[in-house]
C-alpha positions in Angstrom: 0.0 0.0 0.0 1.4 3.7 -1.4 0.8 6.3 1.4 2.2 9.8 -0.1 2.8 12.2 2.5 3.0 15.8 2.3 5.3 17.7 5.0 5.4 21.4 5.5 5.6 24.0 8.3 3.1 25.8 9.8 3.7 28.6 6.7 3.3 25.6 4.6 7.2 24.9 3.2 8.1 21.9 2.2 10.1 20.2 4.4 13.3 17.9 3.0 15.8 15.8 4.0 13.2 12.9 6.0 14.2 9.6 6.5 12.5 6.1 6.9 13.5 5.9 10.4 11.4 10.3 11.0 8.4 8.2 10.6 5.7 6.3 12.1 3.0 5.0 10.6 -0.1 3.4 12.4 -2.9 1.0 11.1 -5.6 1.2 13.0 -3.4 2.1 15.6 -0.9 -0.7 15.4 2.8 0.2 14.1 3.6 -0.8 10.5 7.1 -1.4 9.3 7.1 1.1 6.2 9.5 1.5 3.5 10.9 5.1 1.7 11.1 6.9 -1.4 10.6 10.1 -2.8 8.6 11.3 -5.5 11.5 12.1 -7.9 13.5 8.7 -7.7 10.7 5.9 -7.1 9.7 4.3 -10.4 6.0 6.2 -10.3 5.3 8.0 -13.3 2.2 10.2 -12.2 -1.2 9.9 -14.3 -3.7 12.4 -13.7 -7.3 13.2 -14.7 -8.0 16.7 -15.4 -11.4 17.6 -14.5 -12.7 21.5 -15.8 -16.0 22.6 -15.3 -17.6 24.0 -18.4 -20.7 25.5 -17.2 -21.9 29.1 -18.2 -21.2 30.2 -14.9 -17.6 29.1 -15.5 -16.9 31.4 -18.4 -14.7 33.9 -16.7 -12.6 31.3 -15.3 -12.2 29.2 -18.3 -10.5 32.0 -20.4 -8.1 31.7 -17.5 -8.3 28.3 -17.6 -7.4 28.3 -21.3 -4.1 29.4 -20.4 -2.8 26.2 -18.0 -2.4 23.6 -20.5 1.3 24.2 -21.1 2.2 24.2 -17.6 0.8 20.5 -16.9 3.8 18.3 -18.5 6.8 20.0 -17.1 5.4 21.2 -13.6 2.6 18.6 -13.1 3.0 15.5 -14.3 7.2 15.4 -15.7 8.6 13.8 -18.9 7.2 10.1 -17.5 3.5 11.4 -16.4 0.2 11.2 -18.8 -3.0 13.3 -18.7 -6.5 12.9 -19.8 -8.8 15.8 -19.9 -12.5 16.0 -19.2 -14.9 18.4 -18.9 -18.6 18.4 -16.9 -21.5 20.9 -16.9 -24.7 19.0 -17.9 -23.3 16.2 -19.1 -19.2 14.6 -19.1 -17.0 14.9 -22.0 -14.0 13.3 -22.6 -11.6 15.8 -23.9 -8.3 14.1 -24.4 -7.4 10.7 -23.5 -4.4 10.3 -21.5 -1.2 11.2 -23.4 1.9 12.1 -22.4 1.8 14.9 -25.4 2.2 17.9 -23.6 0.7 19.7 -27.1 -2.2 17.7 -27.2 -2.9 18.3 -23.0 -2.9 22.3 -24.4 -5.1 22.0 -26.9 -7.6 19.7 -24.9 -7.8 22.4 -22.2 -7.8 25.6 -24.6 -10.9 24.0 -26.6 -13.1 23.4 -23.3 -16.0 25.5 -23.9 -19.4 26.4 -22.0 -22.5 24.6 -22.3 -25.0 24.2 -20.1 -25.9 27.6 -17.9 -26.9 25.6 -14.2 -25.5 22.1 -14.2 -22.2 20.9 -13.0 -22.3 17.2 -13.1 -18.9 17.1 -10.4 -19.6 14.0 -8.7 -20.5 12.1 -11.6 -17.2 13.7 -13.1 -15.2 12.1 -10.3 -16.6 9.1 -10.6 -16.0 8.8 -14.1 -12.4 9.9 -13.9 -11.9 7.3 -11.7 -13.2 4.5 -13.3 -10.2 6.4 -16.1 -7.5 5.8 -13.5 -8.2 2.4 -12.8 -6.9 1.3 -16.3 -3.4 2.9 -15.4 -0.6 0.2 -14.5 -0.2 -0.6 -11.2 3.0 1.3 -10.8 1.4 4.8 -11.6 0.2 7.3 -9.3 -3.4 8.6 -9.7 -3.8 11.7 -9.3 -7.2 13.9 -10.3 -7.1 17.6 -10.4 -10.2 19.5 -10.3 -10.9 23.1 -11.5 -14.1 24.1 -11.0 -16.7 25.3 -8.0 -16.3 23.8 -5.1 -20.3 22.2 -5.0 -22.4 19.8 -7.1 -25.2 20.6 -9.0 -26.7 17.9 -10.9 -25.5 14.9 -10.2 -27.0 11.2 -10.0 -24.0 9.4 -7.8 -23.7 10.8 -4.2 -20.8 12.2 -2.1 -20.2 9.7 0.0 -20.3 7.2 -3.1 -17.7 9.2 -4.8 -15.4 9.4 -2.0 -15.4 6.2 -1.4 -14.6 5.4 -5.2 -11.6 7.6 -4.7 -10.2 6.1 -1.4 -10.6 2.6 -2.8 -8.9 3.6 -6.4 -5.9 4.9 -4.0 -6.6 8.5 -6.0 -4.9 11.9 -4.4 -7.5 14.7 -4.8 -6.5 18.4 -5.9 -9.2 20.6 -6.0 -8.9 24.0 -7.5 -12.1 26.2 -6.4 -13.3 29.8 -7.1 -16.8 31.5 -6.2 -19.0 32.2 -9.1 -19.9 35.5 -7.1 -16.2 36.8 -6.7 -15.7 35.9 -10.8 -18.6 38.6 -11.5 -16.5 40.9 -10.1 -13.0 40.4 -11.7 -13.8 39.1 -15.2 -13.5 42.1 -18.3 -17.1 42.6 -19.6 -16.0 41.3 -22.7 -14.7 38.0 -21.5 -18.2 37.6 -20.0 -20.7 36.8 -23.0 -23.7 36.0 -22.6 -25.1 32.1 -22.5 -28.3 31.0 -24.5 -30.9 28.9 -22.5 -32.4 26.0 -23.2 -35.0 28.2 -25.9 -31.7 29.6 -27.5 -32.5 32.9 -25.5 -29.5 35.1 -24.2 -29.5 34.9 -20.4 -27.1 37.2 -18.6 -23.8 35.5 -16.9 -24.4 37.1 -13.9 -28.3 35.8 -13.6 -27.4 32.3 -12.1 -25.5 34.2 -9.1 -28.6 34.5 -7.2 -29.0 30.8 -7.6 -25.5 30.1 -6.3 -25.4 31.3 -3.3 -29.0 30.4 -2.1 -28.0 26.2 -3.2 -25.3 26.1 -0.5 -24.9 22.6 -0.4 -22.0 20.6 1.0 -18.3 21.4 0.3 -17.3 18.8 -2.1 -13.7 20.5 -2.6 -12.7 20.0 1.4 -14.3 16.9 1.3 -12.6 15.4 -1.5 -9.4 16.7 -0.4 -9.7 15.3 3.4 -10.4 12.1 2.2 -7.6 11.6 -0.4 -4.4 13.6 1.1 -4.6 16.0 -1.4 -5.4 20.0 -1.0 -7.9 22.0 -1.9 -6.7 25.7 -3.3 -8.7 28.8 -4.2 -8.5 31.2 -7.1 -9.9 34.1 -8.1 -6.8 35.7 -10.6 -5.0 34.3 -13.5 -2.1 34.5 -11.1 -3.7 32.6 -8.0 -4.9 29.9 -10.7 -1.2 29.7 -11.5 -0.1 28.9 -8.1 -2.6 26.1 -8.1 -0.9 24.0 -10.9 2.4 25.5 -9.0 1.7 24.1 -5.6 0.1 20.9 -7.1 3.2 19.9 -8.9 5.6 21.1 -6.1 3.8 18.8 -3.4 3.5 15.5 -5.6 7.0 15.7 -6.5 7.8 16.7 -3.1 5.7 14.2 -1.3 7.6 11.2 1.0 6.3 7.9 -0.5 5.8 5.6 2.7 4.6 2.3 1.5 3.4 -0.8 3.9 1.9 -4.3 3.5 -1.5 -3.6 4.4 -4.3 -6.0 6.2 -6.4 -8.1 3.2 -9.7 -9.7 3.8 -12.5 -8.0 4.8 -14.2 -4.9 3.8 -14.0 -2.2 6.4 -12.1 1.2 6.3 -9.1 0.8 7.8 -7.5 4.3 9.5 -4.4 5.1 9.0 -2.2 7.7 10.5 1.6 9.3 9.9 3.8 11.2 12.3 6.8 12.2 12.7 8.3 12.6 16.7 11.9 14.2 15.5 9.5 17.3 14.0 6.8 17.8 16.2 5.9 20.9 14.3 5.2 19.4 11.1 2.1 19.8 9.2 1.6 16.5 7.5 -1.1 15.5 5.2 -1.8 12.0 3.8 -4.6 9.9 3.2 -7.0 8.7 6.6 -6.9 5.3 5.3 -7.9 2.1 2.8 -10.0 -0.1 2.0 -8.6 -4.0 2.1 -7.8 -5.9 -1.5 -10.9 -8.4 -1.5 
């Protein structure tokens, strides 16, 4: 079992330099003998589903969105990794299956475009990149990156379904959110057109705002991220968006790679738990736990 670990201090800088013998890893509360490596020199290229949301309420940021494709091979995913690309509003498109082409990864992301006005099928997104990740070999990481709002709206599968799907696929979750209400405020009026409805009417962008904030439903980004080890980031400018990819590539190729021979049999969720005595001031992030091989 692959348990990546992220360590930073309390201003969130990566810490370096760990050894095997810095940690202690627990299943359900009993000590594991764990093994070492580090993101850069174990044989784990990274595969990673992209996941964009291409609702109309999602126009502002997907003209910054556009603009990301070219950073995902060298900062992301490195000469070894593969990407696919999918988008999800009312229904969830395949964009680009995975590749290792950083060119093709560009052009996957520049041509996601806005359909549906309301929907944002996330959930059902997640699930479907999943079942994308399984096909990978063994020896990749899966990795799913996420840029869109940080709710669902629309979905058939559940939350609760979806995490699970993602904790038993062994998938790290990064979740880059913004608020349709802050966008309003920050996009150029003529980067925010306007989006037919379903009578090929022109409804204004700003109309579903309302909507938005009265639906508060559960946080799917902070859920997502809890569950997997990953992070969820916010973004508002082209420039915070850039830190996203930033920070996601810095932290999986900066991650400690602890892996242990976990319990089989059964089908209970087994808790997990990392720290690290010699640096009782870390902040370290990984996973809660797993679900046994049946």
């Amino acid at each position: 079992m692959l348990a990546p670990v992220t360590v930073t201090d309390a201003k969130g800088v990566l810490i370096d330099g760990l050894t095997v013998d810095d940690f202690v890893l627990t299943d359900e509360g009993k000590s594991q003998k764990v093994r070492m490596d580090t993101s850069d020199t174990v044989l784990a290229p990274i595969s990673i589903v992209i996941l964009i949301q291409s609702s109309g309420i999602s126009i502002p940021e997907l003209n910054r969105i556009h603009s990301i494709g070219a950073m995902i091979k060298p900062i992301v995913i490195g000469d070894r990794g593969q990407a696919a690309v999918v988008s999800y509003d009312r229904e969830v498109r395949l964009r680009q299956e995975f590749t290792s082409d950083s060119k093709k990864i560009q052009v996957a992301i520049e041509q996601v475009s806005p359909y549906s006005v309301k929907a944002a099928r996330l959930l059902d997104a997640v699930m479907e990149g999943v079942n994308m990740l399984a096909t990978r070999p063994e020896n990749y990481r899966r990795v799913m990156l996420i840029l869109g709002e940080a709710r669902d709206r629309g979905s058939k599968a559940q939350l609760a379904e979806a995490i699970e799907k993602i904790q038993r696929a062994n998938v790290d979750v990064y979740f880059g959110t913004y608020s349709a209400q802050a966008s309003a405020w920050t996009v150029k009026p003529e980067d925010a057109p306007s989006m037919p409805d379903q009578n090929g009417n022109n409804v204004d962008f700003i109309a579903p705002i309302v909507e938005l904030v009265r639906l508060g439903k559960t946080n799917a980004a902070d859920a997502f991220a809890r569950a997997s080890g990953g992070r969820h980031m916010s973004f508002t400018l082209y420039s915070q968006l850039e830190q996203v990819i930033s920070r996601t590539g810095e932290e999986l190729h900066g991650q400690y790679l602890l892996s242990f021979v976990p319990e089989s049999g059964g089908d209970k969720f087994r808790r997990i738990q990392v720290k690290i005595p010699s640096r009782p001031d870390a902040v370290i992030r990984v996973r809660p736990g797993y679900w046994p091989q049946k």
